[in-house]
PADREN-636963 format. One record per residue: residue number from 1; residue in three letters; x, y, z of N, C-alpha, C in turn. Coordinates in Angstrom, 1 decimal. Example, Ala and Ser with C-alpha at 12.3 -4.5 7.8 and 13.67 -1.06 7.14 Angstrom:
2
PT seq type     nX     nY     nZ    caX    caY    caZ     cX     cY     cZ
PT   1  ala   13.2   -5.7    7.8   12.3   -4.5    7.8   13.2   -3.3    7.8
PT   2  ser   12.8   -2.2    7.1   13.7   -1.1    7.1   12.9    0.0    7.9
***
This chain:
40
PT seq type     nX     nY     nZ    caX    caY    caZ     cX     cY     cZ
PT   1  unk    3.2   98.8   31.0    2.5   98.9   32.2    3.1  100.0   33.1
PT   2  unk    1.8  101.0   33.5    3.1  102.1   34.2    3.1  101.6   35.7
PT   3  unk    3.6  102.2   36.8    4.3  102.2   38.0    2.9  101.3   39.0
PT   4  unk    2.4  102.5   38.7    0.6  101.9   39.3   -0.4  100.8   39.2
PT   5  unk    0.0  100.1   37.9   -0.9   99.2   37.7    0.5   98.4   38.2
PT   6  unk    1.5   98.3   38.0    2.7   97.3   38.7    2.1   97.3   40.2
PT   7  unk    1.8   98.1   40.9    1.6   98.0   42.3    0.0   97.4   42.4
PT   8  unk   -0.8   97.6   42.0   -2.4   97.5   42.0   -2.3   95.8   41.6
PT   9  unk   -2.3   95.1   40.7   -2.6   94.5   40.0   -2.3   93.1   40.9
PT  10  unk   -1.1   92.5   41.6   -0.7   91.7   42.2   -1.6   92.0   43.8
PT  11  unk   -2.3   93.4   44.1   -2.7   93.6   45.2   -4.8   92.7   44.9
PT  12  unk   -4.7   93.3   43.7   -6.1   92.5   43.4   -5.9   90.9   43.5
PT  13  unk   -4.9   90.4   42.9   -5.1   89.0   42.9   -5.0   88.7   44.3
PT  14  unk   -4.5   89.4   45.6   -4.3   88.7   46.5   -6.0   88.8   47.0
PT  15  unk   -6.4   90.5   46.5   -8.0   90.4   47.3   -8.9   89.2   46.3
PT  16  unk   -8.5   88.8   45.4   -9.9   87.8   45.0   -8.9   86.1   45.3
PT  17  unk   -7.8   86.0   45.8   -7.7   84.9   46.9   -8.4   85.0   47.8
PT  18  unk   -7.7   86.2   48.3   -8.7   86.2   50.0  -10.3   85.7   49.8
PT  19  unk  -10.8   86.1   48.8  -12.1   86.3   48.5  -12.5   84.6   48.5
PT  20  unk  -12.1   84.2   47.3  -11.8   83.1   47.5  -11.8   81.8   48.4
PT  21  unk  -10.9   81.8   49.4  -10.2   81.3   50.2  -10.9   81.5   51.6
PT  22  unk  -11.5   83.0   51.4  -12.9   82.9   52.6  -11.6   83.4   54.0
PT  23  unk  -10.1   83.8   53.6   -9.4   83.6   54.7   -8.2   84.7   54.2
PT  24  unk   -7.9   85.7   54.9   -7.3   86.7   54.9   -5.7   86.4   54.9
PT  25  unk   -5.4   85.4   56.2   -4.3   85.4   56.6   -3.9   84.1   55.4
PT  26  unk   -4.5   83.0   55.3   -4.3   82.5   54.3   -3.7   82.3   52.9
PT  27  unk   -4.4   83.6   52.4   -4.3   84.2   50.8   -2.9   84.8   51.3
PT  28  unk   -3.0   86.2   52.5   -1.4   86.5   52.9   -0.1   85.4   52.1
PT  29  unk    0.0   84.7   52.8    0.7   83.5   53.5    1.0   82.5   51.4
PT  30  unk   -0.3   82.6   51.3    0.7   82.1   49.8    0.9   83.0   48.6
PT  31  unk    0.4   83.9   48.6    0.7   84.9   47.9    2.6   86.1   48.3
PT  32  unk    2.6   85.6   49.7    4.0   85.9   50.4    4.3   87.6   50.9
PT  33  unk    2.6   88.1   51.2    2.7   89.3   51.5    2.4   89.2   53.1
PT  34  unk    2.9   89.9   54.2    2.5   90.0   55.2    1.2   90.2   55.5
PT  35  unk    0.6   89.9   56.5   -0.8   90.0   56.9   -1.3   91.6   57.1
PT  36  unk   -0.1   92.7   57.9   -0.1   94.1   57.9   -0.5   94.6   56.8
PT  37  unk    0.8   94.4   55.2    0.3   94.5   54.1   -0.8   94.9   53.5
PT  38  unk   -1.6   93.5   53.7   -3.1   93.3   53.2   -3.7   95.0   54.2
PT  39  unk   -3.5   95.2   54.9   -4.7   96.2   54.9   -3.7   97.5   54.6
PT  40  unk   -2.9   98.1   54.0   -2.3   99.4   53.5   -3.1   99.8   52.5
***
């Protein structure tokens, strides 16, 4: 796996929690990424 899909991959799973979960700060919060984060 090169550098980029290491960065991408854990960012998807947090967008199809969010997706999921219907709740932004939520998916954040167990996935253990700041709320700022999510929008970089």
């Amino acid at each position: 796996m090169n550098q980029t899909a290491k960065i991408i991959k854990p960012k998807l799973g947090l967008l199809e929690l969010a997706k999921q979960l219907g709740n932004v700060q939520q998916a954040c919060k167990v996935m253990g990424y700041s709320r700022d984060s999510y929008y970089l």
